[in-house]
C-alpha positions in Angstrom: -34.3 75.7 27.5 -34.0 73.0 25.1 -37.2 71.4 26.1 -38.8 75.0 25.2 -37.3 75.5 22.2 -38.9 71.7 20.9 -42.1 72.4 22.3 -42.0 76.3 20.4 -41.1 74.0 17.2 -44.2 71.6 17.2 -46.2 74.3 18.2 -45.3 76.2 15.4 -45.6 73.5 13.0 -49.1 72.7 14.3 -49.9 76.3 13.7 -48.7 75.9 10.3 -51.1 73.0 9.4 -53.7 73.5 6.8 -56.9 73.1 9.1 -59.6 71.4 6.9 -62.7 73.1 8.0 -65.6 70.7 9.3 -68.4 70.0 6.8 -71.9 71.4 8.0 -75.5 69.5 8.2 -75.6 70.6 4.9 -72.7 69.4 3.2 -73.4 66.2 5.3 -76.7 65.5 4.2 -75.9 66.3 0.2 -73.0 64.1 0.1 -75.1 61.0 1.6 -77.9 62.0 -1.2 -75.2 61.6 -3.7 -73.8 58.8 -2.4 -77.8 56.8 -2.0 -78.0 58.2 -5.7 -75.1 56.6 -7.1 -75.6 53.4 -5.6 -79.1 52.9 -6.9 -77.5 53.9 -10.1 -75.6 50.8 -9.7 -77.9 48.8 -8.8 -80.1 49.6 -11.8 -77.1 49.5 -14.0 -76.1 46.0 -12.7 -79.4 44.7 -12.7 -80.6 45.8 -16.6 -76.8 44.4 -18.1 -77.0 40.9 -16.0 -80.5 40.5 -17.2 -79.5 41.6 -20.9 -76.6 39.0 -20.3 -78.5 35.9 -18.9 -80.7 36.1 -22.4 -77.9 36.7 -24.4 -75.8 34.1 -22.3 -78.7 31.5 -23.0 -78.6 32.0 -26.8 -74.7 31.2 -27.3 -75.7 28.5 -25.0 -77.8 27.0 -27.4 -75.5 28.2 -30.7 -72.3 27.0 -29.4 -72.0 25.6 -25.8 -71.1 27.1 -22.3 -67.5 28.2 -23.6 -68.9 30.5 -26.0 -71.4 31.8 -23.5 -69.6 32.1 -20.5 -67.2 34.9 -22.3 -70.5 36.7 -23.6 -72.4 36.8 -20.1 -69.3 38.6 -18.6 -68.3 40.9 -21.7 -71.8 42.0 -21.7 -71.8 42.7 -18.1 -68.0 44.7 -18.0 -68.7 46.5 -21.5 -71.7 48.5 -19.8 -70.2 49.2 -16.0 -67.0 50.3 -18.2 -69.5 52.9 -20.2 -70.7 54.3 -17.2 -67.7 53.9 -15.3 -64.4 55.1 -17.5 -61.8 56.1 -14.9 -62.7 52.5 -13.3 -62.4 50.8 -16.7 -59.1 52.6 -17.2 -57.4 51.3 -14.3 -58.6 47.9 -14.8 -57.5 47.8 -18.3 -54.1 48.5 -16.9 -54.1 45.8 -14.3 -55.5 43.4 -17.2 -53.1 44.1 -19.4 -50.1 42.2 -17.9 -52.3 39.6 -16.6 -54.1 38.9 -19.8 -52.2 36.0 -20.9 -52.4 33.9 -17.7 -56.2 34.6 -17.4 -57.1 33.8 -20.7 -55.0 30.2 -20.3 -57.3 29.8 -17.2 -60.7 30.6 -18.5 -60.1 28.6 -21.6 -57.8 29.5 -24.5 -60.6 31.0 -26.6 -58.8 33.8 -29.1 -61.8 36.3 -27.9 -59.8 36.2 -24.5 -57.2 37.3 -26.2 -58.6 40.7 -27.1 -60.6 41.2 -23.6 -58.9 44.1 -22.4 -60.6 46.0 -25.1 -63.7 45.5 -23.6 -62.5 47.6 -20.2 -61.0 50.2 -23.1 -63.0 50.7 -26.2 -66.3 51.5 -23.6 -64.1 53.8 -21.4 -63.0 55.8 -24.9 -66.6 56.3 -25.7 -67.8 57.8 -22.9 -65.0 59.9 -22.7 -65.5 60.5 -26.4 -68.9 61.5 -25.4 -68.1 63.6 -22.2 -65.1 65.6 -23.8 -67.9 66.6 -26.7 -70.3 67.5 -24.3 -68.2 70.0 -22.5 -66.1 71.0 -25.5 -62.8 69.3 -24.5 -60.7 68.3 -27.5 -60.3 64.2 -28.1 -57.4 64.4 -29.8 -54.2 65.6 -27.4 -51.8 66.8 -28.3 -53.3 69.1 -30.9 -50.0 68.7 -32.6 -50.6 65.5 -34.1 -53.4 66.3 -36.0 -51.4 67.1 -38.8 -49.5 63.8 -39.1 -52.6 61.7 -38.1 -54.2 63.0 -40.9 -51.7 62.4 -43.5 -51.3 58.7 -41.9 -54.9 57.9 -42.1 -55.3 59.3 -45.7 -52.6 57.3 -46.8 -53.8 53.9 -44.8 -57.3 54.8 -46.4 -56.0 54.3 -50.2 -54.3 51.3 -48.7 -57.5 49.9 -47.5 -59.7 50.9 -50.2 -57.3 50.1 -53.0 -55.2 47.6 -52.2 -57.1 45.4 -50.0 -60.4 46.6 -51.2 -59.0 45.4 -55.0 -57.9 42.6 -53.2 -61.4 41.6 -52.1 -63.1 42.3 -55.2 -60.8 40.5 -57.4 -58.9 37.9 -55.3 -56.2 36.3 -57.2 -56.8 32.9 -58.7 -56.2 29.4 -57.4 -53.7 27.0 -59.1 -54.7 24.0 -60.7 -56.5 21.0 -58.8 -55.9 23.7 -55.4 -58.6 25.0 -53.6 -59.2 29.3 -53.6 -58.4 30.9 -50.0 -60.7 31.5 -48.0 -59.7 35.3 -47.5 -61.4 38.7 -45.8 -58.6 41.5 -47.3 -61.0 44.0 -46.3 -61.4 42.6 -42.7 -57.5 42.3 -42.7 -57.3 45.7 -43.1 -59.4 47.0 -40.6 -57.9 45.1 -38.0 -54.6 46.3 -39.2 -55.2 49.5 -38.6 -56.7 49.0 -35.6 -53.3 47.3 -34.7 -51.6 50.2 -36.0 -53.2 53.2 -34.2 -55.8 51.6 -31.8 -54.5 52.4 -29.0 -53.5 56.1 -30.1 -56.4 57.5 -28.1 -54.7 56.2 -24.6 -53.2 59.4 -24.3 -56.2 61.2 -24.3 -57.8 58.3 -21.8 -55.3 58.5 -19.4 -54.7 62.7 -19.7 -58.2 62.8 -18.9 -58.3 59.9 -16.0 -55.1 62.3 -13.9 -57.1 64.9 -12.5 -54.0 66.0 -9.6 -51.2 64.7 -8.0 -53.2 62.1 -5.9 -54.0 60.4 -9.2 -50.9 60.7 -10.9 -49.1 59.1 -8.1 -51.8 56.3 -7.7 -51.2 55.2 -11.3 -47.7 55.5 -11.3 -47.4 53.6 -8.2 -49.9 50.8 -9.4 -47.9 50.3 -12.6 -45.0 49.5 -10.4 -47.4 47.4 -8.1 -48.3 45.4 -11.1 -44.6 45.2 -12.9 -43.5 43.7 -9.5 -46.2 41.0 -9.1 -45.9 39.9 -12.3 -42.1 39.9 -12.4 -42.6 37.4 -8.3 -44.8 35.4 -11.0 -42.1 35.3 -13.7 -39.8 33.9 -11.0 -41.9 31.3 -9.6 -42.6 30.0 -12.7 -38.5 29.6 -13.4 -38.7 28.0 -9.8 -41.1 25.5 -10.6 -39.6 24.2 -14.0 -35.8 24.6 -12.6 -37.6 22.2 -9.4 -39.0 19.5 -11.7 -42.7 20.7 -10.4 -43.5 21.8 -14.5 -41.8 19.7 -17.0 -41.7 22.2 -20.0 -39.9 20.5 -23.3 -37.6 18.5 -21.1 -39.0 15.1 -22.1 -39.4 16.4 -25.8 -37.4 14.8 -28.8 -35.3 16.4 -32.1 -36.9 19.9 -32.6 -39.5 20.2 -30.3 -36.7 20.6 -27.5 -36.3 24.2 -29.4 -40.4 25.4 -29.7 -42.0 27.1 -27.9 -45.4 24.7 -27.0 -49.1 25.5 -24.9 -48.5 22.0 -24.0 -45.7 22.9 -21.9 -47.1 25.5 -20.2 -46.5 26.2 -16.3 -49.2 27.0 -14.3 -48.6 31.5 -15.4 -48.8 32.5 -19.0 -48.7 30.4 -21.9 -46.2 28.8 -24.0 -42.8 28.2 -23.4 -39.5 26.6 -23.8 -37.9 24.4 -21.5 -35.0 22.1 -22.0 -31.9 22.1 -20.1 -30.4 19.7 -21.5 -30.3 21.8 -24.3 -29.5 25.0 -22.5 -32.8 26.2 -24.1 -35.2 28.2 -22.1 -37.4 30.8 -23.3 -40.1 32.1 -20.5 -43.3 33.8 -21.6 -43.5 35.0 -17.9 -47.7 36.1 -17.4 -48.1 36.7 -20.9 -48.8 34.4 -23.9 -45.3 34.2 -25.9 -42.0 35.0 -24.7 -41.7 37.6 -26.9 -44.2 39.8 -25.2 -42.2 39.0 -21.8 -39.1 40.3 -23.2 -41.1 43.8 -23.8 -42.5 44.2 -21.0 -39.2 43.6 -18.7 -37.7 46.0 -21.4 -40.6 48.4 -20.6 -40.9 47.5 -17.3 -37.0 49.3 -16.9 -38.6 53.0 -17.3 -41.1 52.6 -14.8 -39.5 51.1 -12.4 -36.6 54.1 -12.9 -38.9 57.0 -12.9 -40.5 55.6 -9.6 -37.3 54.3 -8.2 -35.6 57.7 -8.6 -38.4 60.4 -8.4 -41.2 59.4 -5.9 -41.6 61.6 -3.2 -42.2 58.5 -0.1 -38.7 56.9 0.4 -40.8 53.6 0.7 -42.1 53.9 -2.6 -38.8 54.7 -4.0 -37.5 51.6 -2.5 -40.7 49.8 -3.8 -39.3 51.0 -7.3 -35.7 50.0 -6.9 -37.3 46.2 -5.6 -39.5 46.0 -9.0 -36.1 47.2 -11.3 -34.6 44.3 -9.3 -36.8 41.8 -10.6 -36.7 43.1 -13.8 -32.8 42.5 -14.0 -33.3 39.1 -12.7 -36.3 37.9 -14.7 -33.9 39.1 -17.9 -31.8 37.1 -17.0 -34.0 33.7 -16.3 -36.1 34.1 -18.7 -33.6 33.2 -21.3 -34.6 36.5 -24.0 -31.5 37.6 -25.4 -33.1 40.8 -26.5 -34.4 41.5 -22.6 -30.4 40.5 -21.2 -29.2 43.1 -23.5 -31.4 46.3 -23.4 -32.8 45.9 -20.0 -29.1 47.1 -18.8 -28.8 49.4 -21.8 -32.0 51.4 -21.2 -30.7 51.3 -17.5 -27.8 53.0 -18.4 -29.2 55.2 -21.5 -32.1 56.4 -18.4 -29.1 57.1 -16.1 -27.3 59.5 -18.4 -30.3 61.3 -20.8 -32.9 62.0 -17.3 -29.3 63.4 -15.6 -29.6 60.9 -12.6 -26.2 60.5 -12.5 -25.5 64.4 -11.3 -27.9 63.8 -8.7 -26.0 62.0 -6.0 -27.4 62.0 -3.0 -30.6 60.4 -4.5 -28.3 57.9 -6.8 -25.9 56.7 -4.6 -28.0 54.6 -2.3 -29.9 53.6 -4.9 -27.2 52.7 -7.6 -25.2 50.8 -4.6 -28.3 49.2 -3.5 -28.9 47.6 -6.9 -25.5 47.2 -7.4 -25.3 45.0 -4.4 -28.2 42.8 -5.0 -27.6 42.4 -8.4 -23.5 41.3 -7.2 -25.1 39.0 -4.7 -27.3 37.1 -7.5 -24.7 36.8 -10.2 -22.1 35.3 -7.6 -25.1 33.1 -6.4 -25.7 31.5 -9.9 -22.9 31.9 -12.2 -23.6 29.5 -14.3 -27.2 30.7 -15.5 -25.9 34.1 -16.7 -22.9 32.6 -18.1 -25.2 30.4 -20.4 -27.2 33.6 -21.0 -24.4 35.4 -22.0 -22.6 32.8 -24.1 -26.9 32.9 -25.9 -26.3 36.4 -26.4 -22.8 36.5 -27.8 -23.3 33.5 -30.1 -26.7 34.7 -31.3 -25.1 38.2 -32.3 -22.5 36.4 -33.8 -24.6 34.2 -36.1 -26.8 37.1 -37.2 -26.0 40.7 -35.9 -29.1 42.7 -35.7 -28.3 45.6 -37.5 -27.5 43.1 -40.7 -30.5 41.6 -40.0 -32.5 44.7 -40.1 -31.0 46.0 -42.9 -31.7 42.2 -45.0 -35.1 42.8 -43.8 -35.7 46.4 -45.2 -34.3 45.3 -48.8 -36.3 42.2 -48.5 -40.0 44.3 -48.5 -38.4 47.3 -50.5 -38.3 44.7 -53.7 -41.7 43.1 -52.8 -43.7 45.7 -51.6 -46.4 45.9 -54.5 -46.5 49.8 -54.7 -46.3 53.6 -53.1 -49.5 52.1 -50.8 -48.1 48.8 -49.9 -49.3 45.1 -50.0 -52.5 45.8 -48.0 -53.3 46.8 -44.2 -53.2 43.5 -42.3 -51.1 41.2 -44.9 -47.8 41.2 -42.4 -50.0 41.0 -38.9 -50.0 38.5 -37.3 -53.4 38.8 -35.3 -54.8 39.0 -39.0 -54.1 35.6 -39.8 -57.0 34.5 -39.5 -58.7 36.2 -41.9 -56.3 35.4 -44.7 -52.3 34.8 -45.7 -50.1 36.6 -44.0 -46.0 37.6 -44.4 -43.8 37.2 -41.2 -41.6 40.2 -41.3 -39.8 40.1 -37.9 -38.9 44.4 -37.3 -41.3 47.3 -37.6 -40.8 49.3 -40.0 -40.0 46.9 -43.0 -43.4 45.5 -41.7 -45.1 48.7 -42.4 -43.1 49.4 -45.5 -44.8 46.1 -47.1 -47.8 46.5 -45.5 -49.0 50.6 -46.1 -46.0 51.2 -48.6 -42.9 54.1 -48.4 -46.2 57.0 -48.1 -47.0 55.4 -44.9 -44.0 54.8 -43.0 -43.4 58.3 -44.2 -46.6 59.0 -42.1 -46.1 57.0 -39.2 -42.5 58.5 -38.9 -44.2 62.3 -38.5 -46.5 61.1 -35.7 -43.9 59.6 -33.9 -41.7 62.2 -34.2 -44.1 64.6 -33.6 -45.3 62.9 -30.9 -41.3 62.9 -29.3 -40.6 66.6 -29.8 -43.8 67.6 -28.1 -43.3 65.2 -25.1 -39.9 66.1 -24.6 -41.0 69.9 -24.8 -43.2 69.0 -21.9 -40.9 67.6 -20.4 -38.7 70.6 -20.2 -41.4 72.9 -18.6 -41.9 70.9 -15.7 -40.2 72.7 -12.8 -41.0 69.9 -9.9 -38.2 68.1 -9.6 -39.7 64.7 -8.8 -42.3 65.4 -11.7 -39.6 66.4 -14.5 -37.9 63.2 -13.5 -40.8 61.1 -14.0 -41.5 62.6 -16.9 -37.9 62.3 -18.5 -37.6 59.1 -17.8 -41.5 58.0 -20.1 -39.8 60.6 -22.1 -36.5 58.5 -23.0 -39.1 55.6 -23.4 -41.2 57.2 -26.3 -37.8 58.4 -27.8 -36.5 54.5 -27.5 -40.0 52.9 -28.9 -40.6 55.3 -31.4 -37.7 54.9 -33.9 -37.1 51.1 -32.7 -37.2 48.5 -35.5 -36.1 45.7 -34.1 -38.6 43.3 -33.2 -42.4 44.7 -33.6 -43.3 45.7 -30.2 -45.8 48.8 -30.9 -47.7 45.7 -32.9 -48.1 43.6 -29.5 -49.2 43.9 -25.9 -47.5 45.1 -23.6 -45.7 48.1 -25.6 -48.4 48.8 -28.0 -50.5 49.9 -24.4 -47.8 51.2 -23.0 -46.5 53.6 -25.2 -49.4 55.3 -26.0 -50.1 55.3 -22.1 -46.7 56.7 -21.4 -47.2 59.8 -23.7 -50.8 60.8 -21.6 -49.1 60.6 -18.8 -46.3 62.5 -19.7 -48.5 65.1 -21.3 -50.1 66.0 -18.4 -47.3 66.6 -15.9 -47.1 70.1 -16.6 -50.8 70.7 -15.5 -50.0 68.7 -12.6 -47.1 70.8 -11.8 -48.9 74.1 -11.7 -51.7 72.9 -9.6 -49.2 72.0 -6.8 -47.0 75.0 -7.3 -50.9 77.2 -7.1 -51.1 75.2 -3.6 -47.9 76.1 -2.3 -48.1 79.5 -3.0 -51.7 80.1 -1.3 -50.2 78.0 1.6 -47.5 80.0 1.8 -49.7 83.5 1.5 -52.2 81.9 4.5 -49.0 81.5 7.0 -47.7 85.2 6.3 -51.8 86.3 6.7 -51.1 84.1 10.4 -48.0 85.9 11.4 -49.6 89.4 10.5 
């Protein structure tokens, strides 16, 4: 009897099964004519852009050596396969944009490097641009923040035209026997405002690149893919400096033990700090500075949650849990103060704002499992987080961060130069290149000098725009692994959007991935109904069967 009753199970189970129905001559035939047709497409495609390249690739040959060619032959070459290809160019801006720093140390340390991911992105968002306008899709989502994007751009306008546009036409005069600078305020401020809302149209990009569940989950899962590789490369690096293998600063003297050098470099990413005699170490992990390291463990800590907690394969799940791991340990090596103290936090801010914590039988395993191997690596080296922690604690001591953000805010109240600020650009520091500019180490007293009290006014109602309407989305997902997901990039925009400390929305990896974040979010809900639409006509096909 119990042998039948198995076999009545599987059987009924295989009845169940949505058959896919086989594909006819037909279908056959038209899928191999599209196939032939898009690799000739290629082909063509490959063959016009390397031949466009190679005569190109000759001329900066001849104007300034193989280093300035090498770069154009292969920009040339990815800027039109990303134009014809934008869901390819999306996903390989993502993978680049960790990466970046330890590929452009490889290739050769040229600045343009630096700013190679936009040539996978700015491509992509054209022929997007160009698709969404031919079928009468609308470019800017969500339509909410039209509103406050407009009032931001007219305000960062006046900025540009008369503050740094004054500033070009009329530049102030040199002192005596002292040359002029040699100053572009009007280039400064377009690439400040390409800092400052570049990467706004992500969240169109990536709303459009999720087309159903299978790509939702492929991104998702790749982000955690990539957090995890680069976190193994974080380690190794540690490893190879703590072994002797990379010296660091080690062998510096007086205050280069405490700088942060290229010349010190260790095989991933780019410069770095590392004297133990000192008890200084400051990792920059796969990216160029430490600072950008910190961010992206601190960002890393979402991801890593909302996969950790809401994929539906248990192996991805653990996958996620393995990547949060890392993160908690490379905060820890990496010697960032900042990364020690809100990787945990937003750990623990995630746990009780996505309501994790009420969900036990997913929590349990995982919280004990992290527990356990996060018990297991402070009893195995005591004495690093002890030195972090003593970092942290000092370092709070000797400046707490809300004084310091409050110093910083009075600081660029009194020398902001009006309502419009000092000029787009003049406190960025990718802009310094094209003339002076003003450190100001949090974000909003850096916008306050830069675009004035109008535009911080301005960026506030996008951001906070942007929040509500994410977190309304949010709230209408009824999938539970989805909502969870979603509430945990939720928590993230919430975080980034009103943080000052720091200016992370001005640098890689959070000025990507907070834009990124809010597409991904936005499109759950759309997500949610499609696989809701598929269980119910799954569900009205088996009662058609039983009839």
């Amino acid at each position: 009897m119990l042998k039948l009753k198995k076999k009545s199970k599987r059987s009924k189970k295989k009845h169940f099964q949505p058959e896919t129905p086989p594909l006819s001559l037909q279908e056959r035939l038209a899928q191999k004519r599209k196939a032939t047709k898009a690799r000739k497409e290629f082909i063509g495609l490959l063959t016009k852009a390397v031949s466009v390249a190679i005569v190109v690739g000759i001329l900066l040959a001849v104007v300034g050596g193989i280093k300035a060619a090498v770069p154009g032959v292969a920009g040339i070459i990815i800027i039109a396969l990303c134009f014809k290809y934008p869901r390819q160019a999306l996903f390989a801006f993502l993978i680049y944009v960790p990466l970046g720093g330890t590929i452009t140390y490889y290739i050769g340390n040229s600045p343009i490097l630096q700013l190679a991911k936009d040539a996978f992105y700015i491509p992509a968002l054209i022929s997007i641009w160009q698709l969404s306008k031919k079928r009468r899709l609308p470019l800017l989502i969500p339509q909410a923040l039209k509103t406050p994007l407009y009032i931001l751009l007219a305000s960062c306008t006046i900025t540009l035209l008369f503050v740094n546009g004054a500033q070009q036409l009329s530049p102030p005069p040199a002192g005596l026997l002292q040359d002029a600078p040699k100053e572009v305020p009007l280039g400064m401020g377009i690439l400040g405002l390409k800092v400052l809302l570049g990467y706004l149209p992500l969240i169109t990009c990536y709303y459009y690149l999720i087309r159903d569940k299978r790509d939702f989950l492929i991104l998702s899962r790749l982000q955690v893919v990539l957090i995890l590789v680069s976190c193994i490369l974080g380690f190794l690096q540690y490893f190879l400096l703590l072994t002797g293998i990379c010296q660091g600063t080690r062998n510096a003297v007086g205050a280069d033990l405490f700088k942060a050098t290229l010349e010190a470099r260790c095989y991933i990413g780019g410069s770095l700090v590392y004297s133990p005699s000192q008890g200084m170490i400051r990792l920059p992990g796969t990216f160029v500075a430490p600072w950008q390291w910190a961010w992206f463990l601190i960002s890393s800590t979402f991801f890593t949650f909302g996969t950790g907690f809401s994929d539906p394969s248990i192996l991805w799940r653990i996958v996620g849990l393995g990547s949060l791991v890392t993160v908690f340990v490379n905060a820890v090596i990496s010697g960032q103060r900042i990364a020690l103290a809100l990787v945990p936090t937003c750990f623990v801010l995630l746990l009780l704002l996505t309501g994790q914590l009420g969900n036990l039988k997913r929590f349990i395993p995982l919280g004990m499992g992290l527990a356990l191997i996060l018990t297991i690596a402070i009893v195995s080296n005591p004495t690093v987080v002890q030195e972090r922690t003593d970092s942290f604690v000092s370092r709070w001591n000797a400046s707490p961060p809300q004084q310091f953000i409050v110093d910083q805010f009075e600081e660029n109240w009194k020398n902001s130069k009006g309502p419009f600020g000092s000029g787009l650009g003049r406190a960025t520091n990718s802009a310094r290149a094209l003339g002076q500019t003003k450190l100001v180490e949090t974000y909003y007293p850096k916008l306050l000098y830069e675009i004035g009290i109008f535009g911080v006014l301005g960026f506030l109602a996008l951001v906070t725009t942007l929040t509500v309407v994410c977190f309304r989305t949010y709230r209408l997902i009824k999938n539970r692994n989805f909502r969870s997901y979603a509430a945990a990039l939720w928590v993230f925009i919430l975080f980034i959007s009103y943080n000052t400390y720091y200016y992370p929305l001005d640098v890689d990896p959070v000025a990507v991935y907070y834009w990124f974040a809010a597409g991904i979010l936005l499109k759950l809900p759309e997500i949610d109904k499609q696989e809701r639409l598929k269980e119910a006509q799954a569900e009205g096909n088996q009662g058609k069967r039983r009839k």
